[in-house]
C-alpha positions in Angstrom: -66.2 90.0 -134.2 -67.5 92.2 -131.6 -66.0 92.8 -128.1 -68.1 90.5 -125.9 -68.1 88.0 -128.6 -66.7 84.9 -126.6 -67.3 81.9 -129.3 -63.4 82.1 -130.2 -62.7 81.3 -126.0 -63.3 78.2 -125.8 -63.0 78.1 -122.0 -65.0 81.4 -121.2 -67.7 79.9 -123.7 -68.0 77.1 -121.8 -68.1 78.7 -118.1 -71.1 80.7 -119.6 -72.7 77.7 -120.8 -72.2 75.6 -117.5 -73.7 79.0 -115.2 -76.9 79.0 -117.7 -76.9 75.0 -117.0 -77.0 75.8 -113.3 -79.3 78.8 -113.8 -81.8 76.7 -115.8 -81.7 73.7 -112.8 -82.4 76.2 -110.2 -86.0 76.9 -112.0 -86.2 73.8 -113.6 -89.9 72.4 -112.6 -88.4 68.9 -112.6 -85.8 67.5 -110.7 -82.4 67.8 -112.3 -78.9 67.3 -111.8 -75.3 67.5 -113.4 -72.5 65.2 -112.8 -69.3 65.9 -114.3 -66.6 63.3 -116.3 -66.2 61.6 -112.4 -69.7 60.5 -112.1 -70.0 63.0 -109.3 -72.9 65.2 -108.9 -71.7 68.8 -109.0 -75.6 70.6 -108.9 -79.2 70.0 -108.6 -82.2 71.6 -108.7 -83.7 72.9 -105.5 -86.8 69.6 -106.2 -84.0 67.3 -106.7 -82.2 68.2 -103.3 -85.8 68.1 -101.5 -86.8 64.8 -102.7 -83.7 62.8 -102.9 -81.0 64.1 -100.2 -83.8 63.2 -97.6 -80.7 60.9 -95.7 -78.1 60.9 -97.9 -75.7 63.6 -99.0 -74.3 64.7 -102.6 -71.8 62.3 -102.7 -73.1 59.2 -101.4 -76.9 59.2 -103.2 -75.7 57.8 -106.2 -74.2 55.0 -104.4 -77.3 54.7 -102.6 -79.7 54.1 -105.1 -80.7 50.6 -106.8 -78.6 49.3 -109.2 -81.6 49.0 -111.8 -82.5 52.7 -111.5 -78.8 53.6 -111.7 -78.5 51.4 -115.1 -81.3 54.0 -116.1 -79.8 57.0 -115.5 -76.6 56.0 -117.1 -78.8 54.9 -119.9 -80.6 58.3 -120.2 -77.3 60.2 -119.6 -75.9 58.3 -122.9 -78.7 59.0 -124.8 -78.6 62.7 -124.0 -75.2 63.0 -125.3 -76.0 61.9 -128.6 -78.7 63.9 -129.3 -78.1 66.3 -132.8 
């Protein structure tokens, strides 16, 4: 094992992973976002912020949306997680 080798850190291996998540949103073409274990949205893309935060801010937009689109992106969010 090699000196920056991280894998056995669990928590440093994940803070990396989580900045090249943000990193990856911040030039992501589409708009993106990450909520954590709360349902709270903790970043989005620079497209996301300029196409949905028109009137609403971080922590009210998912509140404000409609209850069929919100179904959808729970939907998606599930079927992300069990991707192999």
């Amino acid at each position: 094992m090699c000196a920056t080798d991280r894998s056995q850190n669990t928590v440093c291996s994940q803070t990396v992973s989580i900045q090249y998540l943000v990193e990856m949103l911040n030039i992501s073409s589409s708009p993106s976002f990450i909520r954590n274990n709360l349902g709270e949205l903790v970043h989005t893309s620079p497209l996301f912020d300029k196409l949905f935060f028109t009137n609403n801010d971080r922590n009210s937009w998912f509140s404000s949306i409609s209850v069929d689109v919100g179904v959808e992106l729970v939907k998606t969010e599930i079927r992300a997680g069990f991707v192999e």
